[in-house]
N, C-alpha and C positions, 0 to 999 in steps of 0.2 A: 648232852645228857638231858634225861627228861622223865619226869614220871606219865604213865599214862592213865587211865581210867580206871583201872582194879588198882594202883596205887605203885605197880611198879615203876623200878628206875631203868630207864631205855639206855643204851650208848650206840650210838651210829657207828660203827665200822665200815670205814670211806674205803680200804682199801686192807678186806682180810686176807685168808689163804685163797692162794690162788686168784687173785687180785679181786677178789668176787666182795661185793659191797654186801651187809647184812644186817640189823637189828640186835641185839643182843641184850638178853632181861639180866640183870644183878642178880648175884644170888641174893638171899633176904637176910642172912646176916653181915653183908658187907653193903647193902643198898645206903646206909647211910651214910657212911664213910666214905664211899668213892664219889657220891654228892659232895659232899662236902671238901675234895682234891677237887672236885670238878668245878668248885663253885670260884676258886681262883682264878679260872681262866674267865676270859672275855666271852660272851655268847657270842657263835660261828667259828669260832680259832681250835686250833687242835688240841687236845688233852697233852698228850706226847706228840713234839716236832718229828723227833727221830727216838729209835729205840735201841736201849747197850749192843753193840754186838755181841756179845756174853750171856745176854739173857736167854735166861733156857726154858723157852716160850713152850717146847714141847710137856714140860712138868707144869709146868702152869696151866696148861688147857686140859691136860690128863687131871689134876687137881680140881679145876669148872666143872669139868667134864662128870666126872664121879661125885662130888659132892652134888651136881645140879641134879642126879639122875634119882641119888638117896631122897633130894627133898621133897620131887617130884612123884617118885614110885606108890604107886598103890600096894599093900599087904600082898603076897605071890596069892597067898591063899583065897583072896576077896575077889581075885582078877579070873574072867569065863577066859575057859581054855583059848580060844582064838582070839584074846587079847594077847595069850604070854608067850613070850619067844622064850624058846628051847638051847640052850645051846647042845654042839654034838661033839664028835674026837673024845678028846681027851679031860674036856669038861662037861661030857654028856650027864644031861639030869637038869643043869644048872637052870633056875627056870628064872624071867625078870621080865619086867612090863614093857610090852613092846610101843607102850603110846607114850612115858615117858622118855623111853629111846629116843624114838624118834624125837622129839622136842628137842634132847639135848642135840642128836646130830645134825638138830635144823642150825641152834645157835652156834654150831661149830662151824656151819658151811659144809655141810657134807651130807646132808638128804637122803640117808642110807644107815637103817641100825646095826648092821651088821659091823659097819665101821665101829659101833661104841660096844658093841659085845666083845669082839676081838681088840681094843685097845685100850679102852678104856677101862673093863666092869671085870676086875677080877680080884 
């Protein structure tokens, strides 16, 4: 854990989905509090050894996931048409900022907004 330059807190993820390694920014109302569980550990040593088998990682990333996208989104209104992704089907109209997408589906490991319109933003 680490803050960077604009003042965020970083967490290294050595081994996320898909065994792929990533960066990951805090959200800013929990930046202080996960510093401070993190400030326990030893610097270089893992936050969490092992993680519950129970823990239901997928509500928790769906939860990052959407709250990071609100903190991030620009007004629909403010944003030039070929910034806003559309959705279509059966949620056609829905409009939402395609450069905060992308952001969150960068800190999720997944490099693709389409992933966060269909799982996470509804």
């Amino acid at each position: 854990m680490y803050r960077n330059e604009n003042g965020d807190v970083i967490a290294h993820v050595r081994k996320g989905k898909g065994g792929k390694e990533r960066f990951v920014t805090a959200r800013t109302q929990y930046a202080e509090h996960i510093l401070k569980m993190a400030g326990a550990v030893l610097p270089k040593e893992n936050v969490f050894l092992t993680l519950p088998g129970k823990l239901q990682n997928h509500r928790y990333r769906g939860d990052f996931a959407k709250g990071l996208y609100y903190e991030l989104a620009r007004p629909v209104e403010e944003i030039p048409p070929e910034e806003l992704y559309i959705m279509r089907k059966d949620r056609a109209g829905e409009k939402y900022d395609r450069a905060a997408m992308l952001e969150v589906s960068r800190q999720l490991g997944h490099n693709r907004v389409a992933v966060i319109a269909e799982s996470y933003l509804y």
